[in-house]
C-alpha positions as CSV (number, residue, x, y, z in Angstrom):
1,X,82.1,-21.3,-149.8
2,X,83.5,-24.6,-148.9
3,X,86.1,-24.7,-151.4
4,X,87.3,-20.9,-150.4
5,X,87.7,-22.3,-146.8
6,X,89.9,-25.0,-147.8
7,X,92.2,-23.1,-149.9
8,X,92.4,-20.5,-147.2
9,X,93.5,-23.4,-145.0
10,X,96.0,-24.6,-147.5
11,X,97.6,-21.5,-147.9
12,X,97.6,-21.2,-143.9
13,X,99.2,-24.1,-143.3
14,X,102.0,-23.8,-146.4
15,X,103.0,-20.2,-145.2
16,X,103.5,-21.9,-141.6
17,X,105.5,-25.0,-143.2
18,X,107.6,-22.2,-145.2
19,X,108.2,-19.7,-142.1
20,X,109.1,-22.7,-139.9
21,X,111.4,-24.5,-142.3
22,X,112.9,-21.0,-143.9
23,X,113.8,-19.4,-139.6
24,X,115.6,-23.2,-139.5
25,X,117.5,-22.6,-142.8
26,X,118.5,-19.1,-141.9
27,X,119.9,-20.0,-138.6
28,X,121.9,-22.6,-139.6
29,X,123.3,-21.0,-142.5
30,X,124.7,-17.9,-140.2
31,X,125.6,-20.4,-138.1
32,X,128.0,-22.0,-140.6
33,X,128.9,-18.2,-141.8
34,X,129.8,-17.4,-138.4
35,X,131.9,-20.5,-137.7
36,X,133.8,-19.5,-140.8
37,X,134.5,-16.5,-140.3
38,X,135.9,-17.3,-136.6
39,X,137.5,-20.8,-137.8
40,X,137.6,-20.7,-141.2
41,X,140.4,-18.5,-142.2
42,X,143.7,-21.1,-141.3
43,X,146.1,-19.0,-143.5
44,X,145.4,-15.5,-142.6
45,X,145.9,-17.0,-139.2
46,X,149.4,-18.6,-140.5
47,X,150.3,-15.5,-142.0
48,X,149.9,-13.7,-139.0
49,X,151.7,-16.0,-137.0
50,X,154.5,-16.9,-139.6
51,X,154.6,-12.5,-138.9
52,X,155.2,-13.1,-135.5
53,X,157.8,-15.3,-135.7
54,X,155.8,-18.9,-135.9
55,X,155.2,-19.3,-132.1
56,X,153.0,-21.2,-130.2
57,X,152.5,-23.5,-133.5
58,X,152.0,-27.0,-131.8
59,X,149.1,-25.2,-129.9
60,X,147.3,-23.0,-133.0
61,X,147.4,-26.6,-134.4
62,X,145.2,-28.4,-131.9
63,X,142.8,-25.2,-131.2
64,X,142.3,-25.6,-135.4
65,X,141.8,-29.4,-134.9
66,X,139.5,-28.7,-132.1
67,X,137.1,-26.2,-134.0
68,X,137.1,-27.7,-137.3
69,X,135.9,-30.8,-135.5
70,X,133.5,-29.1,-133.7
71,X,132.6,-27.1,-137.2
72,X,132.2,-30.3,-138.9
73,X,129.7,-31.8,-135.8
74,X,127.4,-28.3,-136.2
75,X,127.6,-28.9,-139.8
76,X,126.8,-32.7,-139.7
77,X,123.9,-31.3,-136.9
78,X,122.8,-28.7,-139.4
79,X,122.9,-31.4,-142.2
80,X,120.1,-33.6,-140.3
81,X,118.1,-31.0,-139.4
82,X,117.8,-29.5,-143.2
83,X,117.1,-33.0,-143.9
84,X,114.5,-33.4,-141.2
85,X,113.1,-30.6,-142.5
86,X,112.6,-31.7,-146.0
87,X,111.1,-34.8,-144.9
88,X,108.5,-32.3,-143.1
89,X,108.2,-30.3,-145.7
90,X,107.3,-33.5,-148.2
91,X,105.1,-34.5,-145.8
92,X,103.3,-31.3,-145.9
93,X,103.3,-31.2,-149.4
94,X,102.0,-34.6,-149.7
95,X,99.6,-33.8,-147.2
96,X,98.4,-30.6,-149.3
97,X,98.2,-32.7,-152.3
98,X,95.6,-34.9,-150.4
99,X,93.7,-32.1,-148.7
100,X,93.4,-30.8,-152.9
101,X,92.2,-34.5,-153.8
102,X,89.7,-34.5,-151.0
103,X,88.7,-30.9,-151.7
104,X,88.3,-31.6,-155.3
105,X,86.2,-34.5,-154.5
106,X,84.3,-32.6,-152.2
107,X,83.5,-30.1,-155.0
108,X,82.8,-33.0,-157.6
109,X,80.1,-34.5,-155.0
110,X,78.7,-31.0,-154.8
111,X,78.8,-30.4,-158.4
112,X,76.4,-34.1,-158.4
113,X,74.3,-33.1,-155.3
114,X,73.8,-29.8,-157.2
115,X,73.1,-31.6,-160.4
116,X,70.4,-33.5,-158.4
117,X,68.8,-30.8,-157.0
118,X,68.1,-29.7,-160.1
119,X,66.7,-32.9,-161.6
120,X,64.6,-32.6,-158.6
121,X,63.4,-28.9,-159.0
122,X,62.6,-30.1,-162.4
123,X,60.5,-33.1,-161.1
124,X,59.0,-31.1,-158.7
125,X,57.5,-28.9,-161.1
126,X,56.2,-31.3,-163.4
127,X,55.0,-32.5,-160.5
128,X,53.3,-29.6,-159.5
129,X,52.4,-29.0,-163.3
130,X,50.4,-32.2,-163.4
131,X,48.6,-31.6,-159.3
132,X,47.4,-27.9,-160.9
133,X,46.0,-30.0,-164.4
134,X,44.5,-32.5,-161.6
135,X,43.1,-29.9,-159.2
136,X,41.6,-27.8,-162.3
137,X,39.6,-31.6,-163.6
138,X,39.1,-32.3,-160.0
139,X,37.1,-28.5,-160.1
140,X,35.5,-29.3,-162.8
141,X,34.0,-32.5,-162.0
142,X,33.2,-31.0,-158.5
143,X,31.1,-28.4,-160.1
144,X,29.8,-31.1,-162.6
145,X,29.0,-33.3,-159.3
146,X,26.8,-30.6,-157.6
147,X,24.9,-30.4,-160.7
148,X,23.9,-34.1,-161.0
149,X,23.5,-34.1,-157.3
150,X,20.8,-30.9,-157.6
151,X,19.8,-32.7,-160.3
152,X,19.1,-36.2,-158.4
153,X,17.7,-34.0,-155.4
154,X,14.8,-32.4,-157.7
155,X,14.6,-35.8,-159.3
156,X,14.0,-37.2,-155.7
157,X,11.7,-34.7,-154.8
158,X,9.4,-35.3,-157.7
159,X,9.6,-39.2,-157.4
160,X,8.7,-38.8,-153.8
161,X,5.9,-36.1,-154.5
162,X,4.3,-38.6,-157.4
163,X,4.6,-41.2,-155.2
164,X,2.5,-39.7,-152.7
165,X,0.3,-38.4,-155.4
166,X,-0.1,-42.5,-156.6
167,X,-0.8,-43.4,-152.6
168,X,-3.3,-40.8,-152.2
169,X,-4.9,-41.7,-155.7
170,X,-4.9,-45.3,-154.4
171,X,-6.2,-44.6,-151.4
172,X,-9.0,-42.5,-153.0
173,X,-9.7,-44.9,-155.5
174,X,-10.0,-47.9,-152.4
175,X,-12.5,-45.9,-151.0
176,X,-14.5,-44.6,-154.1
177,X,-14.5,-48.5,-154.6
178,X,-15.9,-49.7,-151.5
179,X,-18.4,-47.0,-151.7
180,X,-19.6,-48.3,-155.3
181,X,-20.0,-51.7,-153.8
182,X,-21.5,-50.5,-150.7
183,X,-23.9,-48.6,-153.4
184,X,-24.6,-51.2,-155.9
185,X,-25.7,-53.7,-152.5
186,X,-28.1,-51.1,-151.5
187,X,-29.1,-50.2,-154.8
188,X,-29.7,-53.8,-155.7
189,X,-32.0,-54.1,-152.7
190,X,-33.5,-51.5,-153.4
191,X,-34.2,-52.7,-156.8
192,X,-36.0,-55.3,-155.1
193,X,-38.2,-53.6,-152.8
194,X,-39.3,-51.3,-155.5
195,X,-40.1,-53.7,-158.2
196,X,-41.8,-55.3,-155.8
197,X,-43.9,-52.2,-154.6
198,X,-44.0,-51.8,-158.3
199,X,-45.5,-55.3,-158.4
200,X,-47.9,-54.1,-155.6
201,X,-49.1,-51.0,-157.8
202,X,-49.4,-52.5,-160.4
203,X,-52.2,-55.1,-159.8
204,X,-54.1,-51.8,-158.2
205,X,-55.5,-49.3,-160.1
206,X,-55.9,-45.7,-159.7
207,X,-54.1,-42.3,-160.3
208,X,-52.1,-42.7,-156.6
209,X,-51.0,-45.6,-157.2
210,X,-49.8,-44.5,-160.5
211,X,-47.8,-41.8,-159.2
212,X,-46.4,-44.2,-156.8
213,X,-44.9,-46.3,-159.4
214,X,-43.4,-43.0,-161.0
215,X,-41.7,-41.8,-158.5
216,X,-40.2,-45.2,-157.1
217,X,-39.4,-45.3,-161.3
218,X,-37.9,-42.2,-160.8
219,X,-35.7,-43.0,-157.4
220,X,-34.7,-45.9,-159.1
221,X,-33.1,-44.2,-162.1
222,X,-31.1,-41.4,-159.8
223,X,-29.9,-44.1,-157.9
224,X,-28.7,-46.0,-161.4
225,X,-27.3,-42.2,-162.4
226,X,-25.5,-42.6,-158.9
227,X,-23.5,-46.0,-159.1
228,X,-22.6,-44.5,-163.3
229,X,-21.1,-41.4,-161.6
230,X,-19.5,-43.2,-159.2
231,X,-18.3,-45.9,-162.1
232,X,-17.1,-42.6,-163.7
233,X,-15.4,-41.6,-160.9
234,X,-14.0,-44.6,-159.8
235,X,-12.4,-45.2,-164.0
236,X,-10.7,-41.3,-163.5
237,X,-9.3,-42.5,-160.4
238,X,-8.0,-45.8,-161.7
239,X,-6.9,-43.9,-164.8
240,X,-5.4,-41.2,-162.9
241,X,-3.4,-43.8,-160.6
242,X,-2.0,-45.9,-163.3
243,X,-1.0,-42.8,-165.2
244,X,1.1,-41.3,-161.9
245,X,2.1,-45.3,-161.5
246,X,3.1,-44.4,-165.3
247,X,5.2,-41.3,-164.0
248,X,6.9,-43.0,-161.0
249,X,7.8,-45.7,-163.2
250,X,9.7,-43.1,-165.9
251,X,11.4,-41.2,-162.1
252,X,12.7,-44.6,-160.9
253,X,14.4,-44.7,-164.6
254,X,15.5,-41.3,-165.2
255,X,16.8,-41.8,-160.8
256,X,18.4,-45.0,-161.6
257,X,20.0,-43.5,-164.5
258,X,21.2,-40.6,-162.5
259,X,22.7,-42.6,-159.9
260,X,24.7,-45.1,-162.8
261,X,26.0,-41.6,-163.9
262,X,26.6,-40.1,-160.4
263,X,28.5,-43.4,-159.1
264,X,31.5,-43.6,-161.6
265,X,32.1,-40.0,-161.5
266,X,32.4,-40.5,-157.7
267,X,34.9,-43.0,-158.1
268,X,36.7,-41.3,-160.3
269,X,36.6,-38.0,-158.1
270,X,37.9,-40.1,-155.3
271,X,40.5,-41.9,-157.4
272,X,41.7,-38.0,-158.6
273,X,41.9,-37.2,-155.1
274,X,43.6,-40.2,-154.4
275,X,45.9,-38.9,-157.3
276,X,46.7,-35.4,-156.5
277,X,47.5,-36.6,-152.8
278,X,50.0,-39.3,-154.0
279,X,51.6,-36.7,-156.2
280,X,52.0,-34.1,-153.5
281,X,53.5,-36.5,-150.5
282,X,56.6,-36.8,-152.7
283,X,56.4,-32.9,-153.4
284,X,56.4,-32.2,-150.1
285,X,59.4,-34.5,-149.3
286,X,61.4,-32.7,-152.2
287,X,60.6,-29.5,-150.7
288,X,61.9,-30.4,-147.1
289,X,65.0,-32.7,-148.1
290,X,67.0,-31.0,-151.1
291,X,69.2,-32.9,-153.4
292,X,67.5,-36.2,-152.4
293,X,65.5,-38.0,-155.4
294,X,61.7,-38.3,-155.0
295,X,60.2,-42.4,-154.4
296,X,58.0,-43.6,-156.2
297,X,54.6,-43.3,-154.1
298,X,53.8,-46.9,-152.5
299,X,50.6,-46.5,-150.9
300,X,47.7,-48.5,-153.1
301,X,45.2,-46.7,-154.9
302,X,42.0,-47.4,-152.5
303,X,38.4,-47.2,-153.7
304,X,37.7,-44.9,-150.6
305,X,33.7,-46.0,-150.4
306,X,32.6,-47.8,-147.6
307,X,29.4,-50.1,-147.6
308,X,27.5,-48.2,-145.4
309,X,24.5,-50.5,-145.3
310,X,26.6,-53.3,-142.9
311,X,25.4,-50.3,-140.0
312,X,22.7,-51.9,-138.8
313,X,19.5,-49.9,-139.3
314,X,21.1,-48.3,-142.9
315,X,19.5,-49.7,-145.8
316,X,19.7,-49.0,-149.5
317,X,17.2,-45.9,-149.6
318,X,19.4,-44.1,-146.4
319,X,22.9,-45.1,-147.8
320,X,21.7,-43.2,-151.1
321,X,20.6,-40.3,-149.2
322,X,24.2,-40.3,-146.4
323,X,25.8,-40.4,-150.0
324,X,24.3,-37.3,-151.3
325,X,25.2,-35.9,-148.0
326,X,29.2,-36.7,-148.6
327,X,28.6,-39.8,-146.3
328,X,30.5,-42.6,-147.7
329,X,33.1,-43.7,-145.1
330,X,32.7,-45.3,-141.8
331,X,35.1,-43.2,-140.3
332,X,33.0,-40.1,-141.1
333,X,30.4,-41.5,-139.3
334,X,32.5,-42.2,-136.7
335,X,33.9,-38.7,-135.9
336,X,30.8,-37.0,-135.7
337,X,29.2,-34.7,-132.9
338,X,25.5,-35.5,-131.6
339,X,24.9,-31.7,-133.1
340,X,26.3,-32.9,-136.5
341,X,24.2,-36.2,-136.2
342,X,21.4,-34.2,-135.4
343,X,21.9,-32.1,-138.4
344,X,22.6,-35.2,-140.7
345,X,19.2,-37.3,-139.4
346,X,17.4,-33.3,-140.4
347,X,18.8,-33.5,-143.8
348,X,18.3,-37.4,-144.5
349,X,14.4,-36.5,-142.7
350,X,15.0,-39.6,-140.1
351,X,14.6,-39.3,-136.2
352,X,18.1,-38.3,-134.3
353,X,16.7,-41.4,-132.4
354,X,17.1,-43.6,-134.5
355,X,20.8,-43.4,-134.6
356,X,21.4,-43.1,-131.1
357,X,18.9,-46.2,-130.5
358,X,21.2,-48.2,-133.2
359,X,24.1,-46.6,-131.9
360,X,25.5,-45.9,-135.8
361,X,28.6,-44.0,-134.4
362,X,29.7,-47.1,-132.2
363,X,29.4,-49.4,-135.3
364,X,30.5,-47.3,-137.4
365,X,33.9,-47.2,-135.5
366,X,34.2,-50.7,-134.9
367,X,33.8,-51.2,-138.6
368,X,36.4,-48.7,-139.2
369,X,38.7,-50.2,-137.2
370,X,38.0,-53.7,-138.4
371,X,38.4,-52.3,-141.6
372,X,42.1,-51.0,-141.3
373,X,43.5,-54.0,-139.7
């Protein structure tokens, strides 16, 4: 388009040169034709007035004189101004050739810029080639993410159910305990007292007292069957307490295990993020400046996890459980509502209180902000 412009201009500007310079030529050439043809013809004039008997020569004489001098100052006039006019008309043309130089250039630069452009489209979609490969991993270790983090959550759930199953055990098994010893004292005083009755009885004779002594026999051996079933019971109780300290034992593996699994690959779902975000900041500068080449992306890689556990009142157990939650930054923290708090201390199964007594969204901003500078 630009180049059709500038010959359209070209050809403007040569016509005008050519009219101008062609109305000059043309007037001074009838100029000159009509000067001959009034001054130019010296013997037809002497024939006619050799015809006429020669008279008034002195005077035909100086009128010739007069208008081939004034001939010859048109002409000389003439002369200049053809030669003015071919100094304008080189200067046009020299000016023409230039305005072809430049226009050349011009389409030589476009010709680059174009050739750019398209080294850029190209880029662009390799770029957008590799963000769609990034995006599709990115999915798939999304989807692979949820499932360890159900995973964890069931995992969590059991550990805590066990756990409570080895507290109530334990406290069963306290009890059962102090009952056995609070048992075997009475029993052993009793013990005493009887076998001293029995003692008693014996030195006496007689069927009563003979009964006596069977019966306190007797009381004495439900009381021994008592302290063995409570012996019994207390041995399932420690065995059933050591076998769910067993089980907790194999959760806190199999949930440490889980969480060495579930940290790298939330790093390296962050770094992909990280990734496909670098990739599509130049993308989206190719898309709004055309023809300009895309920059290498400057902005370092960051880990993007915060340590949660410098709020005060977050330890290890609730920074594992904000994590699950998608928690890892302190500026998430510090842009949420007292509804979405409230929602956050229900799923974590805290007291809203407790973050609104320790203030976690005030920290958690000033560490954000302590962070970035």
């Amino acid at each position: 388009m630009l180049s059709l412009m500038m010959t359209v201009v070209i050809a403007l500007i040569s016509f005008a040169v050519a009219f101008v310079a062609g109305g000059v030529l043309s007037k001074a050439y009838l100029t000159m034709q009509f000067g001959t043809l009034q001054f130019g013809r010296p013997d037809q004039d002497e024939r006619d007035r050799a015809t006429d008997g020669r008279t008034g020569d002195s005077t035909e004489m100086i009128d010739r004189a007069t208008h081939q001098r004034t001939l010859n100052m048109q002409r000389a006039r003439y002369r200049k101004r053809v030669l003015a006019l071919n100094k304008v008309i080189s200067r046009h043309e020299e000016a023409q050739e230039q305005i072809r130089e430049k226009l050349h250039e011009i389409q030589r630069t476009q010709g680059s810029k174009a050739k750019s452009a398209s080294q850029t489209r190209i880029q662009t979609e390799r770029l957008r080639e590799k963000t769609s490969d990034l995006c599709a991993q990115l999915a798939a270790r999304d989807t692979e993410l949820a499932g360890l983090h159900d995973n964890f959550k069931l995992l969590q759930k059991a550990h805590d159910v066990e756990q409570q199953k080895s507290e109530s055990a334990q406290g069963a098994l306290n009890l059962v305990q102090i009952e056995r010893d609070e048992l075997t004292a009475r029993i052993s005083r009793l013990e005493g007292k009887i076998q001293t009755r029995l003692n008693a009885v014996d030195d006496q004779d007689g069927p009563d007292h003979a009964t006596v002594a069977a019966n306190l026999r007797a009381k004495m051996g439900e009381m021994r069957e008592c302290l063995a079933g409570r012996d019994r019971q207390i041995h399932n109780l420690e065995m059933q307490s050591r076998e769910s300290q067993t089980q907790l034992g194999d959760l806190e593996i199999r949930l440490e295990s889980w969480k060495q699994r579930v940290s790298p690959l939330t790093r390296k779902l962050t770094q992909q993020r990280n990734v496909i975000r670098r990739l599509r900041e130049p993308e989206d500068e190719a898309d709004s400046t055309t023809g300009q080449a895309i920059d290498e992306p400057r902005r370092p890689l960051d880990e993007l996890i915060d340590d949660l556990k410098e709020i005060s009142g977050i330890g290890p157990a609730l920074e594992r459980r904000l994590n699950l939650q998608g928690i890892r930054r302190f500026e998430q923290i510090a842009e949420l509502t007292e509804s979405q708090l409230a929602n956050i201390a229900k799923q974590i199964a805290i007291a809203p209180t407790i973050m609104q007594r320790d203030r976690w969204i005030e920290q958690a901003r000033s560490l954000a902000e302590r962070h970035q500078t």
